[in-house]
N, C-alpha and C positions, 0 to 999 in steps of 0.2 A: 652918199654916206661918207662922212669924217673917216677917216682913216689912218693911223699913226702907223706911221713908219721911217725908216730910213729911205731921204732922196735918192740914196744911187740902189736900192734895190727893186726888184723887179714888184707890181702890182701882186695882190694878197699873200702879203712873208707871210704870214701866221702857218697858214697851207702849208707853204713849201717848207717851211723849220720843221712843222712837224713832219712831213716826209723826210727830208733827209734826217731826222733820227730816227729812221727805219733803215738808213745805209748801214755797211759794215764798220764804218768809222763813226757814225753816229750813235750808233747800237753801244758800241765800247765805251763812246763818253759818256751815254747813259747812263749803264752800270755805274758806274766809277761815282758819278752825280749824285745817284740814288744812295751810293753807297755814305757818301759825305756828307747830305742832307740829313739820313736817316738817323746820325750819329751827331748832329750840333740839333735837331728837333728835340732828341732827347734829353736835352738837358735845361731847355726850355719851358715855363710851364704857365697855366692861363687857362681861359675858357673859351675863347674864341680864336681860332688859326684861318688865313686869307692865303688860297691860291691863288695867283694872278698871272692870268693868261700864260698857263701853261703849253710848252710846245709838245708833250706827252700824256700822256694817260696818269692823273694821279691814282694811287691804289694807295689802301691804308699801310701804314706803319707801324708795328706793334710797339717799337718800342718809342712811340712820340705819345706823350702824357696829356696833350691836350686832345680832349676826345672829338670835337665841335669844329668840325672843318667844312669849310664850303670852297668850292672850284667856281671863280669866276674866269668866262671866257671871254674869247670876241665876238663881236656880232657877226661877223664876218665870218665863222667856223663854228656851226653850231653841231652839238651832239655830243659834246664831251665836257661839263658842264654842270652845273646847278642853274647859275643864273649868268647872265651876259651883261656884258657893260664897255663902255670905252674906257682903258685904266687911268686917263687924265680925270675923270668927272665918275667916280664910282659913289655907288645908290648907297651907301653905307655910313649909318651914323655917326655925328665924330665923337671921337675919344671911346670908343668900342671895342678895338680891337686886341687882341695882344699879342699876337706874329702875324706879321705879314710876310708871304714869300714870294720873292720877283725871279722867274728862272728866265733870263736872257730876255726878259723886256724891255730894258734902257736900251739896249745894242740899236734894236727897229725903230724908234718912237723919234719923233721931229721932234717932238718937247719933252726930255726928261726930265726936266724941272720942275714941271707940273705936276709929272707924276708922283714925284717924291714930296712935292707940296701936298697931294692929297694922301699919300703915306703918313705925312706926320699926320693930319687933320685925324685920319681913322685913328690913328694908335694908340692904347691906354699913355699917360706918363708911365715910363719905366716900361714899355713894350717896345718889339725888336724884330728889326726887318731884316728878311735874310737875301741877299743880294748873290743870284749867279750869274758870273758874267764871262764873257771870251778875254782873255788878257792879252795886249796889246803889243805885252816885252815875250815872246815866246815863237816859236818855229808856227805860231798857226796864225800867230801877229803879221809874221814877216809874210806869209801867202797872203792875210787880206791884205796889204798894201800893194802886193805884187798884181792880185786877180780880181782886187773890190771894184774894180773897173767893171768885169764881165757882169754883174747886178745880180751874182747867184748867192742862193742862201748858205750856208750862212756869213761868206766870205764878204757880201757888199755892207752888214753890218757896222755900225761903228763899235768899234773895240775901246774900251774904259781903262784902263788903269785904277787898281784899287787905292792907291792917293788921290785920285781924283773925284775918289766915292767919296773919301776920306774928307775931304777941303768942301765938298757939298752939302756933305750931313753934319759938319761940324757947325757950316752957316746955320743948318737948320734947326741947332740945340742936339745932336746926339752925339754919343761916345760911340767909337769904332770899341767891338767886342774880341772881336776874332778875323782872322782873314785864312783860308785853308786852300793851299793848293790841290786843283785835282786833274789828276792825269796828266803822264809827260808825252809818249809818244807822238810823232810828226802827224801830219794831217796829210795820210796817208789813206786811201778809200779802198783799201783789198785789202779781205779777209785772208788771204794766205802771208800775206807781206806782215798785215798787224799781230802776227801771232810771232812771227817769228822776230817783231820789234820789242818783246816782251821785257829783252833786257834792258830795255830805256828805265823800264819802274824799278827794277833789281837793283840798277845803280843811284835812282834818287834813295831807295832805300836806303841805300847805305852813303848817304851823305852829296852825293857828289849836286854839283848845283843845278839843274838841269830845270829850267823855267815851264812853269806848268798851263798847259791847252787854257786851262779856265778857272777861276778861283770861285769860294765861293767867302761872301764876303759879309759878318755878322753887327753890327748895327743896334744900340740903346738909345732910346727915346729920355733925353735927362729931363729930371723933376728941376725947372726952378725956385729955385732960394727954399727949399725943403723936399723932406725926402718921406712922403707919407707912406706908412705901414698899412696893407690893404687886409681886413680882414678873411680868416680864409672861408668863412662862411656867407660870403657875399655871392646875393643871386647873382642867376644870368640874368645878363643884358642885353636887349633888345638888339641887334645889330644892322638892319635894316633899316635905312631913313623911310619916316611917313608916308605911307598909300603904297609901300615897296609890295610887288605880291612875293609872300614867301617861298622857298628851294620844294620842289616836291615831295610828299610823305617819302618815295621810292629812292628818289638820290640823296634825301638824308639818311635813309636807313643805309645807301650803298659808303657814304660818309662815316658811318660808327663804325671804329675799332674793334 
C-alpha cells in the first residue's frame, strides 16, 4: 500500500503523530490548536466541512456553523473515521466542498503538491482550507533540524513556513485569509517543566516577539474574472464522487452538532 509520508521518518507517522499527542507536550499543543481552530471555524460558513487525516480525535464544535462534517482518515489507522482515503486522490466530488481542514498533513506527505492540487479540485469557488502546520522559524524549528535525523514524530517532519503556503496557494488561485500563531512554549515533554514554562504565553501576550510552536494558516479559494453571489437557499450537494458508499447512519449522527 502507497503510503505518503516524510523520507526521514520512521514507517506508519500517522500511528505515532497521533500517539505522541497523547504526550504531556502534545496534549498542550492540542489544547491550544483546538482552542485556534475552534475560533477561525466560526467564522466560517457552508454546508459541507473536510477533516483530513486528523492526528486526533475530531469531536463537534459548537460554535462552527457549518453543521455537515465528515473525518476522513488513513487507510493505514482505521477507527477514527467516517471514510478512508489517501489525501493525494480523495473520493470527493469536485467543486463540493466548502472548508477543508489539513492539521499537520503537508509536514508527513512526499507530495504536497498533490495534495493541495486535489484541495482546490474539492473546494466550492470562494471556499477555504485551513492549514495547521509546525513553523519552521521557532524553538521547535530549531530541534527538528537538530533531532529530524533520529526519524521520530514529530520532529523528522518537514516543517513549512507560512510564506511558503503562501507562494503555493497563490500559484493555485487562492488569497491567504488569516495566519494565527499557536502556542510559544519550548518543545519541552514534562508535564512539571511545562507548567512552570507558563510565562512563555504571558509575555507573548503582552507583546514581546516570541515565535510560535505552529501556526495555523487560513486560505480563499478566488472566483475567476467574477465573483458569484450563491444563493442562501441552495440544496446540499452531493459530496461523494460516483459508486462512493456513503459515512455510516452512526458516525454521521456522531458528526451533528
Amino acid at each position: 500500500m502507497r503510503v505518503l509520508q516524510s523520507q526521514w521518518c520512521e514507517p506508519d507517522v500517522e500511528r505515532h503523530l497521533a500517539n505522541w499527542y497523547q504526550s504531556p507536550l502534545g496534549q498542550r499543543l492540542l489544547r491550544d490548536e483546538k482552542q485556534e481552530l475552534e475560533q477561525e471555524l466560526s467564522n466560517l460558513f457552508g454546508y459541507h466541512l473536510i477533516w483530513l487525516n486528523t492526528p486526533w480525535t475530531v469531536e463537534p464544535m459548537e460554535s462552527c456553523r457549518i453543521r455537515h462534517q465528515v473525518v476522513i482518515g488513513s487507510p493505514v489507522q482505521p477507527g477514527r473515521a467516517d471514510m478512508y482515503s489517501l489525501p493525494d486522490v480523495l473520493p470527493i466530488q469536485t467543486d463540493s466542498i466548502d472548508v477543508m481542514v489539513l492539521p499537520h498533513v503537508l509536514e508527513f506527505s512526499k507530495n504536497p503538491h498533490q495534495i493541495l492540487r486535489e484541495v482546490d479540485r474539492c473546494l466550492i469557488p470562494e471556499g477555504h482550507v485551513v492549514i495547521v502546520g509546525f513553523s519552521p522559524w521557532s524553538f521547535w524549528g530549531l530541534r527538528h533540524w537538530l533531532t529530524g535525523w533520529s526519524r521520530r514524530v514529530p520532529w523528522c517532519g518537514r516543517f513549512l513556513s507560512s510564506g511558503k503556503l503562501a507562494e503555493w496557494f497563490s500559484l493555485l488561485g487562492f488569497d491567504s485569509v488569516r495566519l494565527v500563531p499557536v502556542y510559544v512554549n519550548p518543545p519541552v515533554n514534562h508535564a512539571g517543566i511545562l507548567r512552570r514554562m507558563e510565562w512563555f504565553n504571558r509575555l507573548a501576550v503582552r507583546g514581546w516577539p516570541i515565535p510560535p510552536a505552529s501556526y495555523i494558516y487560513v486560505a480563499k479559494k478566488r472566483v475567476m474574472g467574477m465573483t458569484p453571489i450563491r444563493p442562501r437557499w441552495r440544496p446540499r450537494r452531493a459530496i461523494l464522487s460516483p459508486g462512493m458508499v456513503e459515512p455510516s447512519q452512526r458516525s454521521s449522527q456522531n458528526r451533528q452538532l
